[in-house]
Every structure is written in structure tokens, then in C-alpha cells.
Backbone as CSV, one residue per row, in Angstrom:
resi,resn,N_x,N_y,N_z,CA_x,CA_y,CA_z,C_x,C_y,C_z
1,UNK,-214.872,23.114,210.515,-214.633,23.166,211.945,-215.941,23.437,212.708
2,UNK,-216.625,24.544,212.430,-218.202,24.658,212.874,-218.871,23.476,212.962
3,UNK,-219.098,22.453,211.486,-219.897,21.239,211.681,-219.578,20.336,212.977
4,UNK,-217.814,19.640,212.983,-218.271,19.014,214.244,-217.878,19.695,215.470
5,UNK,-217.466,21.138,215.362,-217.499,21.426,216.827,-219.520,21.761,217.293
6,UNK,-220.147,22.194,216.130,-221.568,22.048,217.011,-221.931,20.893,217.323
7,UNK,-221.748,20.142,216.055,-222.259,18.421,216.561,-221.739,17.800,217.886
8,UNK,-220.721,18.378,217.982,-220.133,17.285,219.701,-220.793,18.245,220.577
9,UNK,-220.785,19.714,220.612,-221.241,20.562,221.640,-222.499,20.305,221.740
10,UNK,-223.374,19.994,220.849,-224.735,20.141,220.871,-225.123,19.108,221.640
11,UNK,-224.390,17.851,221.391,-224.689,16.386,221.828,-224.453,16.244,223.005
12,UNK,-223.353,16.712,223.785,-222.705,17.234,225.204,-223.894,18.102,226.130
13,UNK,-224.318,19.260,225.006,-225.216,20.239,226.194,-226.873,19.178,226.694
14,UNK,-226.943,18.681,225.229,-228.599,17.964,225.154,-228.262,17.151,226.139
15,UNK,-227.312,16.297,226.179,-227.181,15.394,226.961,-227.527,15.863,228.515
16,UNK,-226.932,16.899,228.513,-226.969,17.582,230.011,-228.026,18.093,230.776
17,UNK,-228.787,18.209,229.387,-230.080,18.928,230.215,-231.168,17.977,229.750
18,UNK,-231.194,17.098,229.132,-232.056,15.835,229.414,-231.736,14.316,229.081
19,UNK,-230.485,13.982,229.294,-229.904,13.094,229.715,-230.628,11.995,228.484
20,UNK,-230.538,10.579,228.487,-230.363,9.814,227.240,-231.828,9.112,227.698
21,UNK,-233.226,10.555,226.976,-234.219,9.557,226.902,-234.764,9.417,225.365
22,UNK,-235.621,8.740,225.166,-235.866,8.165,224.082,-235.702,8.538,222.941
23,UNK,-236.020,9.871,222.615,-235.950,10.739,221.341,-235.109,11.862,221.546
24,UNK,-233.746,10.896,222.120,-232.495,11.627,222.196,-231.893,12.614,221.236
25,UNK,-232.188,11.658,219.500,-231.621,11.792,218.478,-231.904,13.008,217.558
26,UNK,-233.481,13.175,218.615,-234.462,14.168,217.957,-233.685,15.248,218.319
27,UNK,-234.450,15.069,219.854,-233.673,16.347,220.302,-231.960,17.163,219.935
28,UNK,-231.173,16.009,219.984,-229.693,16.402,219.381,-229.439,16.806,218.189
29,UNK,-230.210,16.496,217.375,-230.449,16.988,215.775,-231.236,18.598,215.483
30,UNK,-232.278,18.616,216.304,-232.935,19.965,216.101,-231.953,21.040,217.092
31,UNK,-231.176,20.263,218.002,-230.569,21.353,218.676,-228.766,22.080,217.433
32,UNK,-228.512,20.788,217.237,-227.660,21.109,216.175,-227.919,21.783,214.832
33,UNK,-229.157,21.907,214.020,-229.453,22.286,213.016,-229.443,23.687,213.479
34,UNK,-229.634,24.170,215.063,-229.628,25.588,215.112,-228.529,26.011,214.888
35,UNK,-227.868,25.364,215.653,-226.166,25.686,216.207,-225.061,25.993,215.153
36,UNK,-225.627,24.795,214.122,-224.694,24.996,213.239,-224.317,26.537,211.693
37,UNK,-225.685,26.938,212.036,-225.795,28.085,211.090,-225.021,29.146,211.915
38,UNK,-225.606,28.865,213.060,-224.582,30.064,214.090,-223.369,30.231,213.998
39,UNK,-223.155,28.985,214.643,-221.612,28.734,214.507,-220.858,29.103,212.587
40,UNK,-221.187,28.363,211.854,-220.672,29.459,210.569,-220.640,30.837,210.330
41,UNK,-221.575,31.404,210.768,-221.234,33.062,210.312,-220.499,33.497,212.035
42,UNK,-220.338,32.872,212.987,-219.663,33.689,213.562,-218.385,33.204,213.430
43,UNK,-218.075,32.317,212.733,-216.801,31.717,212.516,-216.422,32.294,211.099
44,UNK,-217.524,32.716,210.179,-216.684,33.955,209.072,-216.792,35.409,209.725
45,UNK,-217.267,35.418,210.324,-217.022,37.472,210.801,-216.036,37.309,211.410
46,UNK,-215.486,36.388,212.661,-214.436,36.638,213.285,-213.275,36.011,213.050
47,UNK,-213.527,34.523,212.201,-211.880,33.973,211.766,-210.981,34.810,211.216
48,UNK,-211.255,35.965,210.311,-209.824,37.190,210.142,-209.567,37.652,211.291
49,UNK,-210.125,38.123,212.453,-209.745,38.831,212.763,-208.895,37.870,214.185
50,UNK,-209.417,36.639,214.313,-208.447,35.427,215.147,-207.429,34.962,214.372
51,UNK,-207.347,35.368,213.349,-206.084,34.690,212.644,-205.299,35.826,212.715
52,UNK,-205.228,36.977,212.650,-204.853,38.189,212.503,-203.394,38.302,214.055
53,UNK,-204.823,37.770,215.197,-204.362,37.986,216.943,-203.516,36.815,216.811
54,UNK,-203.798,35.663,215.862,-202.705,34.418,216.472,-201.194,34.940,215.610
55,UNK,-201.324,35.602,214.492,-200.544,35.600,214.064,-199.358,36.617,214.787
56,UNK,-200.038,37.761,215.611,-199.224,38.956,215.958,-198.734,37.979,217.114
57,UNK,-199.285,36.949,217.934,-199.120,36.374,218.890,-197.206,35.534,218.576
58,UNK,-197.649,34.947,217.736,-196.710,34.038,217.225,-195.237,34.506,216.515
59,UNK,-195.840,35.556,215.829,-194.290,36.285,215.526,-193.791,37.172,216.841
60,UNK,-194.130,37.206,217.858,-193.174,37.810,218.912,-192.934,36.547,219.331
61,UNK,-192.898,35.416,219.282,-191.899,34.086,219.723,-191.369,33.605,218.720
């Protein structure tokens, strides 16, 4: 889930802040290679504890 939610986010923000010039691909790639380490460990420290909230969520309906 991390891989392509950074890959579309990353491609979305680059886009935004310098729009589709030449070494687009560059830029979208070095911005994602950051993103994506991020995005994994904050997606293992906190997925227990979001699965935890969806679950208390869901058994009161």
C-alpha cells in the first residue's frame, strides 16, 4: 500500500510544484525514493494501532 500510494502522491505533488518539464521522471523518482521509506515505517508503527480504531469502530455497528 505505501509503494503506490507514494508513487501517485509523489507524482501529483512534483507535478505541482514544477509542472511537466523535461526531467520530470528525474525529479518524480528521487522524490519517491524518499517517500517511500517513509511511508513504510510509518505505516508499520501505526497500522496496529489503525486497525485496532477501525476495528472498535466497526463492532459498535
Amino acid at each position: 500500500m505505501s509503494f503506490i500510494l507514494t508513487l501517485f502522491m509523489s507524482a501529483w505533488v512534483t507535478y505541482i510544484n514544477i509542472g511537466l518539464v523535461k526531467n520530470f521522471t528525474g525529479h518524480w523518482l528521487s522524490a519517491w525514493l524518499l517517500a517511500w521509506p517513509a511511508a513504510g515505517i510509518i505505516s508499520f508503527i501505526f497500522a496496529p494501532r489503525i486497525h485496532k480504531i477501525s476495528q472498535q469502530i466497526t463492532e459498535r455497528f
